[in-house]
C-alpha positions, 0 to 999 in steps of 0.5 A: 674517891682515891686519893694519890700522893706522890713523895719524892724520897730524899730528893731523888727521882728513880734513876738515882734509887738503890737500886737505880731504875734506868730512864726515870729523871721524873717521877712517873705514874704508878704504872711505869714502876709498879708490874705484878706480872715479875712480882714475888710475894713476901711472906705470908699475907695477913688478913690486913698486908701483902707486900710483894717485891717488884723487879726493879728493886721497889716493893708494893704493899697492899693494905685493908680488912678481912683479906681472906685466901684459899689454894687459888688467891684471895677469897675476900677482903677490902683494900683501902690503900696501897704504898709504893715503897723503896727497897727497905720496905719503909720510905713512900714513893707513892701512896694510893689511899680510900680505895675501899676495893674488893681484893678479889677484884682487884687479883682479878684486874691484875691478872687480866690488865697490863700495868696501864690499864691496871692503873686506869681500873684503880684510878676510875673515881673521882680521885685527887691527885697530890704532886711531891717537891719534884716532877710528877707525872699524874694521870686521873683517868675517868672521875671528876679529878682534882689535881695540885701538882705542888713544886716542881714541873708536873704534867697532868692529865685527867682524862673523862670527867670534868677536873681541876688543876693547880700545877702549883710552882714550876712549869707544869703542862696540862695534857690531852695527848692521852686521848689519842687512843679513846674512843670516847673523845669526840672534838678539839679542846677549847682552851683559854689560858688567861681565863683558865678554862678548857672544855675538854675532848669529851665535852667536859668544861673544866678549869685550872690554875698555875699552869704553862704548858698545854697539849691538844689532841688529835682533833682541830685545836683552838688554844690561848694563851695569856700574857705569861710565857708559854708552850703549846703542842697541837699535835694532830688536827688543824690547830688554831694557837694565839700565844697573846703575850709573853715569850711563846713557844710551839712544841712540834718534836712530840708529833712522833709519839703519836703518829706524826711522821714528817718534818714540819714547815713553820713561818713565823711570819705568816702564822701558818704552819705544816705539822708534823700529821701534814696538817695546816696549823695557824697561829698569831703571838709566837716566839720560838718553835721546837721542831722535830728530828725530821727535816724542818724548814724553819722561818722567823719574823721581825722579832726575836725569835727562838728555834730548836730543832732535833735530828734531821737536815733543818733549814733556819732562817731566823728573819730579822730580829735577834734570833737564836738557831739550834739545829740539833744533829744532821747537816743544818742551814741557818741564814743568818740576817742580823748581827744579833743572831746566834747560832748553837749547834752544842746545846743539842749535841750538834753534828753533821756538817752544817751551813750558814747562809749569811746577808752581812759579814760573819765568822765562824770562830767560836763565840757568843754568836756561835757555839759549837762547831759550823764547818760552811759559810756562804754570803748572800746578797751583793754586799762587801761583806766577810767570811771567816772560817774556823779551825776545820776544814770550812767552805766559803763562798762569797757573793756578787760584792766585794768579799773578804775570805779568811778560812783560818786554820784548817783545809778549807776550800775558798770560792770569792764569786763576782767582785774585787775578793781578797783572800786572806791568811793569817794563821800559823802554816802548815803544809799537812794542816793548814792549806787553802784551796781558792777555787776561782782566783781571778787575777783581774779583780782578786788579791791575795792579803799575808799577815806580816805577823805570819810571812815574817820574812816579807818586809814592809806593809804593802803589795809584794815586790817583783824582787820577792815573788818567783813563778815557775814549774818548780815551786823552789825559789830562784834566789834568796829575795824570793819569798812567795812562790807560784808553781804555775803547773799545779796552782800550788803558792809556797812561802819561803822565808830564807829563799833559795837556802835550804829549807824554810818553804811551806804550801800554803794554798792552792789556785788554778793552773796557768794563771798570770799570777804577779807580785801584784796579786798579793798585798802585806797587811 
């Protein structure tokens, strides 16, 4: 029986050793830091030590009795424990300890074994597992294992045999992924996360405690969980999940790892899912989902809910309820149904161009309800609701109802649809920056709104006289009340704050051609 003890020296993981090891913010297996391929020996073994010196900047010391050597490696010898140090030779990273293992067999294993199953041979027993202050991977392989994973977020895994978990403080994820690649799982787990039970892929009724995270494998699924926040993956199979209480999450953008290859299907509403295998999942209890970096359709329910997706062109509907939607990178759909909704397209590191499509007045102007950039909006249903643009070059399109649209600043092109729509403007002008395009003005129903604090030179708060507006082929104004200029042959609108003087005119939006544009058309606010 081995006992392995994870350290976590000085509080840092690998990436923040001397000499760092790239891509280790956790500390991981044996087998992902220890490679006696590229090893150096050290010295001269004793008949009780060798050290070798790893290519990433570790050393390895073997210790035991009666190691013995002739000209082709060891001749005897048993090894009771093996330390994985920093690179002064002193300070544990991980110590493998009661091995009581031949030397010449272990040569032998290393000789013939990649580090993976290297560390599968040495961890075969009924071994414990002991975790560090920090995020510990553990993995116990074949034995009935005893896992205490302490501080930190651990993930452990225990393989054959009928084991035992205590995750200990910090989200800790019990995992069954790794039976993907045996033969000797034959079914889904069985898993109860109030009870503290699981029957295991081989068979095996095992139990644990202390535990948040849980994944499944390959096989049909049956997970549950308790009244405590949660998280689930059922990867391949046709999983059955029941979140019972707490704020639930399914986990789908590990699919990958293990095969998966399609974008998923989600509907909180109705409990089914299409994971990323093409395989029909169902659930009851969930709150959030974390899809994959495929193209994910995501739909909410009445409550609350929480959606992450990663790379791909998502669709999000977050339903009714205040929900939270991060697309991730590529070009994203969020609908958006309540004012409490929010959308985040930092927090992943969000690109692409990105719509929203909304059933009540919205904005896209940085804020609590949106973070990061959105460049389009579109509104839904018949409603006399709003859009408001940012400063990129945005899309908005209003509804059947009576729209407000605001591009704000930036080139953005302005569609109202049916209804009495208005248009307005009301950031600072530029003619390189800052013009609009109205794509379907409709001089009967539409009207044009100017920010007095912006059209400085319009007197007053009201529709714009006939003295103050001039339509001809020019685009100049035609003497000095002129203020708003339609040239007709381009659609081009100009504001002029000093008239015919010289200088003081700015494009500002653009309209169709020949239009029986009017002072009336346009209202001061």
């Amino acid at each position: 029986m081995a006992k392995q003890t994870y350290f976590f020296p000085g509080g840092k993981y690998p990436m923040d050793y001397t000499p760092p090891i790239d891509g280790f913010d956790y500390n991981p297996p044996l087998r992902d830091l220890v490679n006696l391929e590229t090893a150096t020996r050290i010295g001269t073994p004793s008949s009780t030590t060798i050290t070798f010196q790893l290519d990433n900047g570790l050393k390895l010391k073997i210790v035991g009795t009666g190691f013995a050597f002739g000209s082709d490696g060891a001749t005897g010898g048993t090894i009771a424990r093996i330390d994985l140090l920093l690179n002064d030779g002193t300070t544990l990273v991980q110590r493998l300890e009661g091995l009581n293992l031949s030397l010449v067999a272990f040569e032998n294993a290393a000789e013939v074994y990649d580090p993976g199953r290297l560390e599968q041979w040495l961890m075969n027993r009924d071994d414990t597992l002991v975790g560090s202050a920090g995020h510990d991977d553990m993995f116990g392989w074949g034995g009935n294992d005893t896992f205490s994973g302490g501080a930190g977020d651990d993930l452990m895994s225990g393989g054959q045999g009928k084991d035992t978990y205590d995750g200990g403080a910090g989200t800790d994820y019990l995992n069954f992924r790794v039976t993907h690649d045996d033969p000797a799982a034959i079914q889904g787990i069985v898993l109860d996360a109030a009870a503290g039970t699981v029957t295991d892929p081989y068979g095996n009724a095992e139990t644990f405690t202390s535990v948040e995270s849980f994944a499944g494998t390959q096989f049909a699924d049956t997970i549950r969980g308790s009244s405590t926040d949660e998280q689930f993956m059922g990867f391949g199979g046709r999983d059955y999940i029941d979140g019972r209480g707490g704020f639930d999450v399914i986990r789908f953008h590990r699919d990958a790892d293990v095969g998966g290859s399609l974008g998923v299907t989600v509907n909180l509403a109705t409990g089914v899912a299409i994971d990323g295998f093409g395989k029909t999942d169902k659930f009851v209890n969930i709150e959030a989902i974390h899809s994959t970096k495929f193209a994910d359709k995501l739909t909410g329910n009445a409550g609350n809910n929480s959606f992450r997706a990663e790379a791909g062109n998502d669709y999000i509907d977050g339903g009714l309820g205040a929900d939270t939607m991060n697309g991730g990178s590529g070009n994203d759909t969020y609908v958006v149904n309540e004012t409490g909704d929010v959308i985040d397209e930092a927090a992943q590191g969000g690109s692409g161009s990105d719509t929203v499509r909304s059933s009540i007045s919205f904005s896209l102007v940085a804020s609590a309800k949106v973070v990061g950039a959105v460049e389009n909006l579109t509104l839904l249903g018949t409603g006399n609701t709003n859009a408001t643009g940012n400063g990129l070059a945005n899309t908005l399109i209003g509804n059947s109802g009576n729209n407000i649209l605001n591009g704000g600043a930036g080139k953005d092109k302005l569609t109202g649809g049916l209804g009495n729509d208005s248009f307005f403007f009301n950031t600072t002008l530029s003619a390189t920056t800052n013009v609009d395009s109205i794509t379907d003005f409709n001089v009967a129903n539409d009207t044009i709104r100017l920010e007095n604090a912006v059209f400085t030179a319009i007197v007053g708060t009201a529709t714009l006289t006939a003295a103050q507006f001039v339509k001809n082929t020019t685009g100049l104004a035609a003497d000095a009340s002129d203020r708003i200029i339609y040239e007709s042959d381009t659609g081009k609108l100009f504001y002029d704050s000093n008239g015919n003087a010289a200088g003081g005119s700015v494009h500002f939006a653009t309209v169709s051609t020949d239009l029986g544009v009017t002072a009336a058309d346009f209202f001061v606010v």
